[in-house]
VEXDREN-2710 file (C-alpha; in Angstrom, 1 decimal):
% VEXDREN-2710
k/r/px/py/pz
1/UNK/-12.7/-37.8/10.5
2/UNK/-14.7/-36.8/13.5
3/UNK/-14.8/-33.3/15.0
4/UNK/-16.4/-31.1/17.3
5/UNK/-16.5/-27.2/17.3
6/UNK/-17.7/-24.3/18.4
7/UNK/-20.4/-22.6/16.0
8/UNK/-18.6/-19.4/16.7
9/UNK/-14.9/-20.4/16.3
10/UNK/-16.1/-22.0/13.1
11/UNK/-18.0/-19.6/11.1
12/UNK/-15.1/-16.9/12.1
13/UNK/-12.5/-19.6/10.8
14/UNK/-14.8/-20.1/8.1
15/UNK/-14.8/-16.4/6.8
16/UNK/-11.1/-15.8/7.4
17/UNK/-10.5/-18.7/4.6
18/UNK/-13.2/-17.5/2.5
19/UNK/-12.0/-14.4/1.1
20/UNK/-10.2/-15.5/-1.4
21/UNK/-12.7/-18.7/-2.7
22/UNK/-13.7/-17.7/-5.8
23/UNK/-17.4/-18.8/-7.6
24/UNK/-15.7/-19.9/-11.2
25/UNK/-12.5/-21.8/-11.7
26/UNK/-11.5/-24.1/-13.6
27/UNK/-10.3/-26.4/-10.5
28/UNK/-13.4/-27.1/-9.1
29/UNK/-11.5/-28.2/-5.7
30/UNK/-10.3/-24.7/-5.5
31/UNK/-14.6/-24.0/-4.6
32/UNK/-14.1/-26.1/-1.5
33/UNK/-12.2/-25.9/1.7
34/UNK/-9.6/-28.9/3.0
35/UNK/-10.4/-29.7/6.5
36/UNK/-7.8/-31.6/8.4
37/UNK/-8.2/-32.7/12.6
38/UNK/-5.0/-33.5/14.0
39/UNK/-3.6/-33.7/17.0
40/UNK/-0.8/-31.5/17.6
41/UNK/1.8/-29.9/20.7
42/UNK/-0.9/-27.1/21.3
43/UNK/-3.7/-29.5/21.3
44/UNK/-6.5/-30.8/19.4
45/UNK/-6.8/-28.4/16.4
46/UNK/-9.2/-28.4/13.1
47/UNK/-7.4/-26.3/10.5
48/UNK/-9.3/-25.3/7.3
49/UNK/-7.3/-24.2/4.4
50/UNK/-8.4/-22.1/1.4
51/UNK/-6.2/-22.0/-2.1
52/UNK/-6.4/-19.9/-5.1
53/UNK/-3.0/-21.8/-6.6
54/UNK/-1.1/-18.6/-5.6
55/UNK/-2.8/-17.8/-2.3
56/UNK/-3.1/-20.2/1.1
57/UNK/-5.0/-19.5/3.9
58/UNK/-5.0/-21.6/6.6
59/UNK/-7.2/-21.1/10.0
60/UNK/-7.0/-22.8/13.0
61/UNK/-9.1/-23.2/15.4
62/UNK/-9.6/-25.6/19.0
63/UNK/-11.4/-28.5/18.8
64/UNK/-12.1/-32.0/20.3
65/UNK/-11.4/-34.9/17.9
66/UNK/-13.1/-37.9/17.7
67/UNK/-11.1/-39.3/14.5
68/UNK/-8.2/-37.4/13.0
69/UNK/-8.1/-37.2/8.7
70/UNK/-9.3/-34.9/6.1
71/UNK/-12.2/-33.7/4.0
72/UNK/-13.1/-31.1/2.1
73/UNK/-16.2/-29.1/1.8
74/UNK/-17.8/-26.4/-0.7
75/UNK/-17.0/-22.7/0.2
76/UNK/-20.3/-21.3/0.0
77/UNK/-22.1/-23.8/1.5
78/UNK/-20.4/-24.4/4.7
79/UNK/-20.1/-20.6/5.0
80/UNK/-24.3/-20.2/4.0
81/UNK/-25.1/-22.8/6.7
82/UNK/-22.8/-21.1/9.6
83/UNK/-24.0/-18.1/8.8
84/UNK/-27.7/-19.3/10.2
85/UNK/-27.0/-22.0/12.6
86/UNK/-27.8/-21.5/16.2
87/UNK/-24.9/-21.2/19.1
88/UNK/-24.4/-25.0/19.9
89/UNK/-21.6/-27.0/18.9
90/UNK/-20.8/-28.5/15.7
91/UNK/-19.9/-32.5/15.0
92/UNK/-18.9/-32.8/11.6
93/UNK/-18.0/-36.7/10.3
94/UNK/-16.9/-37.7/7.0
95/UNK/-19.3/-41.3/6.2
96/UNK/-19.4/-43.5/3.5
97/UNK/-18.8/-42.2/-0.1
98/UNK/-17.0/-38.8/0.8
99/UNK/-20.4/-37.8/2.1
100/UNK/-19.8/-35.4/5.2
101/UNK/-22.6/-35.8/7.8
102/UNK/-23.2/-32.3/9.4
103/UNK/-25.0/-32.0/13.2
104/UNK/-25.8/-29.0/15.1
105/UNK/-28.4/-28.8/17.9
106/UNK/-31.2/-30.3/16.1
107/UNK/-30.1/-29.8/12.2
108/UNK/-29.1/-32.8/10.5
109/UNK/-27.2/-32.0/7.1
110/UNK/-25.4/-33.9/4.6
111/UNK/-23.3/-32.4/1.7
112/UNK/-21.1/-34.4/-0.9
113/UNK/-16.8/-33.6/-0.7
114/UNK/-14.3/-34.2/-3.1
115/UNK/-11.3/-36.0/-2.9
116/UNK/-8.5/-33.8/-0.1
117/UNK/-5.7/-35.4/-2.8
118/UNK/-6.9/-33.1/-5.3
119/UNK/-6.4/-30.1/-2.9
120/UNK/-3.4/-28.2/-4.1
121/UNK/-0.5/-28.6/-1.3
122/UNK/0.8/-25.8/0.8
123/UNK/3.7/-24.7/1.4
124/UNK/5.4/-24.5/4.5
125/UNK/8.4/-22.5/6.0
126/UNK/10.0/-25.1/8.7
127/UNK/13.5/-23.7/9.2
128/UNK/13.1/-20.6/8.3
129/UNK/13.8/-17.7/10.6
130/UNK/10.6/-15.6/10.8
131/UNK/10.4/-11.7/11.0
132/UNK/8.8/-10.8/14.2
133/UNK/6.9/-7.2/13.9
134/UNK/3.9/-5.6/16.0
135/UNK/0.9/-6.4/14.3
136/UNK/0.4/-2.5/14.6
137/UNK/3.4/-1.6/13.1
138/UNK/3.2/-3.5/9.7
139/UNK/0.3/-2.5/9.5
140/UNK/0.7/1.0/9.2
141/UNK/3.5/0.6/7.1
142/UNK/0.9/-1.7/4.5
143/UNK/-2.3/1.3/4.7
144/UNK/0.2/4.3/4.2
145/UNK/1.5/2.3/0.8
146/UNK/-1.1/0.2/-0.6
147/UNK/-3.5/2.8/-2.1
148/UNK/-0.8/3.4/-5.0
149/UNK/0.3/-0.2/-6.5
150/UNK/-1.3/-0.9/-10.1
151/UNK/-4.2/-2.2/-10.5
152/UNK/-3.3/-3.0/-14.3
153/UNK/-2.7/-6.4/-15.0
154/UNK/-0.9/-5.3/-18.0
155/UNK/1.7/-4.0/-15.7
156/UNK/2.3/-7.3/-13.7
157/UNK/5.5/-6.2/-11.8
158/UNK/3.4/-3.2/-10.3
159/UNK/0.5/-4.7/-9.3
160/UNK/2.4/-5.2/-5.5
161/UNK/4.5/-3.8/-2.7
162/UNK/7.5/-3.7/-2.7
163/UNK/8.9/-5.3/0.4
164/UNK/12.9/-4.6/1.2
165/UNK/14.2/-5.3/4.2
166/UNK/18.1/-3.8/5.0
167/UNK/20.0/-2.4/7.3
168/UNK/17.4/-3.1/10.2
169/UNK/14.8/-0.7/8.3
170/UNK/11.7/-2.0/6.5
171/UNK/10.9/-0.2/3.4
172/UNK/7.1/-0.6/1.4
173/UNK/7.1/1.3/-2.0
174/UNK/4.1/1.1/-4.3
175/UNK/3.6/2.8/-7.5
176/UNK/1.4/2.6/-10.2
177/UNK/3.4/5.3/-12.8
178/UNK/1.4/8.3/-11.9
179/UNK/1.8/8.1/-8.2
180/UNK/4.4/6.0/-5.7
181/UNK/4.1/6.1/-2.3
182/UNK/6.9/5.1/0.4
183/UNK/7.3/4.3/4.2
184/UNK/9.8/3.6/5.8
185/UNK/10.1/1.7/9.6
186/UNK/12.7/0.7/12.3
187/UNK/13.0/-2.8/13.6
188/UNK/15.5/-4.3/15.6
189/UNK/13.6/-7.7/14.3
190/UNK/16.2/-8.7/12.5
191/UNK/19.6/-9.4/11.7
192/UNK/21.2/-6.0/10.3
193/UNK/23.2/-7.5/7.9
194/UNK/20.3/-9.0/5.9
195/UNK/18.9/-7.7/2.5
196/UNK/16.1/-8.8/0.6
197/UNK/13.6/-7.2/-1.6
198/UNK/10.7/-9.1/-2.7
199/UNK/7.1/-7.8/-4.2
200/UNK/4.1/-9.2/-2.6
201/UNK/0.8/-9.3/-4.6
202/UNK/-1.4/-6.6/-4.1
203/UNK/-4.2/-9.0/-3.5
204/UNK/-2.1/-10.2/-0.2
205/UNK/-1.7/-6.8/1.0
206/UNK/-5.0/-6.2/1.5
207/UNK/-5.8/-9.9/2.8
208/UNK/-2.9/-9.2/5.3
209/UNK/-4.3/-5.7/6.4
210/UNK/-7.7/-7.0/6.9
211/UNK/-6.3/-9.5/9.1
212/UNK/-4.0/-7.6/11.4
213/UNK/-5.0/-6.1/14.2
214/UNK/-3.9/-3.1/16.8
215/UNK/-2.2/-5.7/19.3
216/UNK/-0.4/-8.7/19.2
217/UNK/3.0/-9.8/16.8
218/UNK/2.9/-11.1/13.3
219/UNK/5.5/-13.6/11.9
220/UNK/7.1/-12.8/8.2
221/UNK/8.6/-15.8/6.6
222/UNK/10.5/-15.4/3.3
223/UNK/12.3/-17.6/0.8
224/UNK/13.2/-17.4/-2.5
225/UNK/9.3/-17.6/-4.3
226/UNK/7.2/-16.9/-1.6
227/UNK/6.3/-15.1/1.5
228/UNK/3.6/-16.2/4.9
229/UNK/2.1/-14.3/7.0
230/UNK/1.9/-16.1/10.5
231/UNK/-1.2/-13.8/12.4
232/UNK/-2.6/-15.8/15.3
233/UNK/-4.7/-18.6/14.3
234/UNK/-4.0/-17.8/10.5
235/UNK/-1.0/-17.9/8.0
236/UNK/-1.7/-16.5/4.3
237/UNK/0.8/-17.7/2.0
238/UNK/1.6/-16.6/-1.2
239/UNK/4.1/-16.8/-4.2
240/UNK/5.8/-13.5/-5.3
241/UNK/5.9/-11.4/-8.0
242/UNK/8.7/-12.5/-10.7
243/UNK/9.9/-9.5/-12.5
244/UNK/12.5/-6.1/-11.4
245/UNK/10.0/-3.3/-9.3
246/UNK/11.5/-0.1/-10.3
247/UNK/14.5/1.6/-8.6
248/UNK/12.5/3.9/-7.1
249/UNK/15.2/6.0/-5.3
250/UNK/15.2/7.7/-8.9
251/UNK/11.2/8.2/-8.8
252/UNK/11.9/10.2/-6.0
253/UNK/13.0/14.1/-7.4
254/UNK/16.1/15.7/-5.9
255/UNK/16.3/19.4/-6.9
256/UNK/12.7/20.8/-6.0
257/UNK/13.2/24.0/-3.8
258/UNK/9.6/25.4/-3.4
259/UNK/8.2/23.9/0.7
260/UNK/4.4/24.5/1.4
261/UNK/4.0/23.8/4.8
262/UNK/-0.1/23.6/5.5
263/UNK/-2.7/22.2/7.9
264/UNK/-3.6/18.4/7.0
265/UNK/-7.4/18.5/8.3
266/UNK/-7.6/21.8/6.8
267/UNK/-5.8/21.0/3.2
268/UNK/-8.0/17.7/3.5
269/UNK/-11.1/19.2/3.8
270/UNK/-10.7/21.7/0.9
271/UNK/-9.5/19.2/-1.9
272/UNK/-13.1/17.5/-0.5
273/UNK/-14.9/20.1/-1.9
274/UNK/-12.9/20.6/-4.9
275/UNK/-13.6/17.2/-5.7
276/UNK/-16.8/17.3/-5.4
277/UNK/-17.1/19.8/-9.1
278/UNK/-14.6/17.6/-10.9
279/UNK/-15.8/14.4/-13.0
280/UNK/-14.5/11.4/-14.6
281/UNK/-13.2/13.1/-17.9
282/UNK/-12.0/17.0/-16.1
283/UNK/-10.6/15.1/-12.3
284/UNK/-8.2/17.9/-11.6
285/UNK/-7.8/20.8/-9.0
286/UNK/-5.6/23.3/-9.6
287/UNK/-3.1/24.9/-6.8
288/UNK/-2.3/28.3/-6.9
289/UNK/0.8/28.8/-4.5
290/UNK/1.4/32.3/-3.5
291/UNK/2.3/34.1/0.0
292/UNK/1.2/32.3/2.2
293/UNK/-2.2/31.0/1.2
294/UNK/-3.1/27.8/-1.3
295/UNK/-6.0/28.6/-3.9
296/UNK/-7.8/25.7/-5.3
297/UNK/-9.4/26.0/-8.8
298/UNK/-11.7/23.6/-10.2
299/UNK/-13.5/24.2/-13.7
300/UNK/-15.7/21.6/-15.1
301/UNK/-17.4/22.0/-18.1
302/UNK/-21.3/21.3/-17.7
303/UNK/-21.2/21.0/-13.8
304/UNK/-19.4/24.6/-13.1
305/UNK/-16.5/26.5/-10.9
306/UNK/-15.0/26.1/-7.3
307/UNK/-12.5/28.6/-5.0
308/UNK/-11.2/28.3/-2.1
309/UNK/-8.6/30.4/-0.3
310/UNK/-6.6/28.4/2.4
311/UNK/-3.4/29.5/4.9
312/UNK/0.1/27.7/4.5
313/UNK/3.3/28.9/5.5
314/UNK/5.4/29.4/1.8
315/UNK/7.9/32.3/0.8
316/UNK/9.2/31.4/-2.5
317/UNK/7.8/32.3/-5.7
318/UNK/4.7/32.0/-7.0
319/UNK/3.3/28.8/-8.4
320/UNK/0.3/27.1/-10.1
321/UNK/0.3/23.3/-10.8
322/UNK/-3.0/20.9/-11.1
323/UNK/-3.3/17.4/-9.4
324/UNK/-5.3/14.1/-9.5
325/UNK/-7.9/15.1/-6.7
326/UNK/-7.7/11.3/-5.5
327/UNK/-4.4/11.4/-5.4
328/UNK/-4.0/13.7/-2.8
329/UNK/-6.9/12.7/-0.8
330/UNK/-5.3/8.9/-1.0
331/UNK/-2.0/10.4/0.4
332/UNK/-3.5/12.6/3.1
333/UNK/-6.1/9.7/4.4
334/UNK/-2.4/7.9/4.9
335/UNK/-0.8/11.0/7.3
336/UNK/-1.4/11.2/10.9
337/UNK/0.4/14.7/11.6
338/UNK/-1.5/17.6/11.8
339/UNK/0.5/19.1/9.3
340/UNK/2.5/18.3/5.9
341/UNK/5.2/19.9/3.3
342/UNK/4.1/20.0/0.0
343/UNK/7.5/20.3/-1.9
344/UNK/7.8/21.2/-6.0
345/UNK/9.6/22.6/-8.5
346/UNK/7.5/23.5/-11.0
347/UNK/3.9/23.3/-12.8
348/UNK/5.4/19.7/-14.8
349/UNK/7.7/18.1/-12.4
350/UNK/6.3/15.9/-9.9
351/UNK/5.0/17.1/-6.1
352/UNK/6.1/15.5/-3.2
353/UNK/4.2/15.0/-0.2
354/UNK/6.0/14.1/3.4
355/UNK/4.4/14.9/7.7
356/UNK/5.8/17.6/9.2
357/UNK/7.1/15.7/12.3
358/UNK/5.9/16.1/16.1
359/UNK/7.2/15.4/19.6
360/UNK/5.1/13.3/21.5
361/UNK/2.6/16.3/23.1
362/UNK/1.7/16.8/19.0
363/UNK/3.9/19.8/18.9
364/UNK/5.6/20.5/15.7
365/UNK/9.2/20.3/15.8
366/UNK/9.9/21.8/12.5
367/UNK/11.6/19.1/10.4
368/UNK/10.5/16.9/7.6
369/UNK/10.3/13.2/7.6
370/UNK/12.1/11.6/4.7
371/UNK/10.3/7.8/6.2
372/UNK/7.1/9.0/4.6
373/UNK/7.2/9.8/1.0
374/UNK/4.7/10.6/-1.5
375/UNK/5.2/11.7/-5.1
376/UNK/2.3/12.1/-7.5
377/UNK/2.7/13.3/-11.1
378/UNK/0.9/16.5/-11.9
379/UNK/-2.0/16.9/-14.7
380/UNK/-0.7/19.4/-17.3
381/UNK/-2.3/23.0/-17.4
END
């Protein structure tokens, strides 16, 4: 194999594929990238694939070939050497003895490879109809969800997001037993009549949200096992998680009949504070719901006391129920109306958060969006 690159396209491919190389593994191939120059219907391409066993990335990037094949090189070390290499272009070469001959400007290099038939194969989706979405738009739906799966390996069949796809409406639910968070989007993407629901690994989710960008489509391919991501230059593929997610149209409570309507930037800014005189062992504000004003209570033993008075619009009785400060903050950080319903029942059952919807000119219209759903379990009194 004989290439020639960019320094810039490179080292950007060259990161993309990194993220999910790790240091230690037991396969030490999975410490190196698999470089492959092939001609193709787009043109002269140099794609460079990363692999945890579970995860793909592949990046791919223009380039003018000398010698199609395939090597692979360490991680860590291409990346290192990108990183300081001047703006010039890039002929890499595989020579005798898997020995890859590196030239830029006037740096010579020379780094050892491994064997590309130990590099785990990829999968690949050919005829399979992709899921065409705004890049925006999934997105959106990933960052208002992805704060709540489980971090617990113990709980293997929460540590994703749920993905379900029916009745042209894509749904993300994550929940790690304390919290779940739900949204809820429109597409005309696909075919109406078809229902899957699959859980992708958290770890994806935040690959794929890293990678996605305010412009542009992104390509969702399913099957059975496993789910890409088609962004660009880069696909991320990935197996599923095995196991039932819960139903979690029964996480969601039914009969709650107290509605706090108050101002998002303001609420936000209050449970700030509050937070700031909790610690690890006390991490809990209380909310005292009465009239129409919110109190929040904090007392922490050895740091001290916090109260703040702030407007909301509420006319049912009076309430008092403590939260998870995080929580709320990780649910508000996720709204982008200016102001939100805070719905309960009482000081055990769970709270639910949902955005108080707007026309376009910001204006509230005075309904409640059921496409936006938060529900975080309360801290007993």
């Amino acid at each position: 194999m004989k290439v020639r690159v960019t320094r810039s396209e490179l080292f950007d491919a060259v990161n993309k594929a990194r993220t999910i190389v790790t240091k230690k593994t037991v396969l030490p191939i999975l410490s190196h990238f698999l470089l492959e120059a092939k001609q193709q219907d787009s043109g002269s391409l140099l794609k460079i694939t990363s692999s945890d066993l579970r995860v793909n990335i592949e990046c791919s990037l223009p380039c003018e070939i000398e010698e199609e094949g395939l090597i692979t090189l360490s991680a860590e070390r291409l990346s290192s050497v990108m990183a300081s290499f001047p703006e010039e272009e890039v002929v890499i070469s595989l020579g005798e003895n898997r020995v890859v001959d590196i030239r830029c400007a006037k740096i010579r290099m020379k780094l050892f490879s491994m064997s590309p038939d130990d590099f785990p194969p990829v999968r690949t989706f050919e005829g399979i109809e992709p899921i065409v979405l705004p890049q925006k738009d999934l997105r959106d739906l990933f960052i208002k969800t992805s704060f709540a799966i489980c971090t617990d390996q113990a709980r293997y069949n929460l540590t994703g997001l749920l993905f379900e796809l029916s009745d042209n409406k894509i749904t993300c639910v994550s929940t790690d037993g304390r919290r779940m968070s739900l949204c809820r989007y429109q597409s005309d993407s696909f075919d109406s009549r078809l229902r899957r629901k699959v859980t992708i690994p958290g770890k994806v989710i935040t690959e794929v949200e890293r990678l996605l960008q305010d412009e542009g489509n992104v390509e969702v391919f399913l099957d059975e096992n496993q789910v890409a991501f088609s962004i660009g230059p880069v696909t991320l593929t990935s197996a599923l998680i095995e196991g039932s997610f819960p139903n979690y149209e029964m996480v969601i409570p039914k009969k709650h009949d107290k509605e706090v309507i108050v101002d998002k930037a303001v609420f936000q800014e209050s449970v700030t504070r509050a937070k700031a005189m909790t610690n690890e062992k006390f991490n809990s504000v209380r909310l005292y719901i009465a009239g129409n004003q919110i109190v929040l209570r904090v007392s922490t033993p050895d740091v001290g006391e916090y109260e703040e008075e702030i407007p909301a619009e509420y006319e049912g009785e009076e309430i008092e129920i403590a939260f998870n400060p995080d929580f709320i903050l990780d649910v508000l950080r996720a709204l982008e109306t200016k102001e939100l319903a805070f719905i309960l029942k009482d000081a055990t059952s769970p709270g639910v958060i949902k955005p108080v919807l707007e026309d376009d000119a910001g204006n509230k219209v005075g309904r409640i969006s059921d496409d936006q759903i938060h529900v975080i379990m309360p801290i007993r009194i």
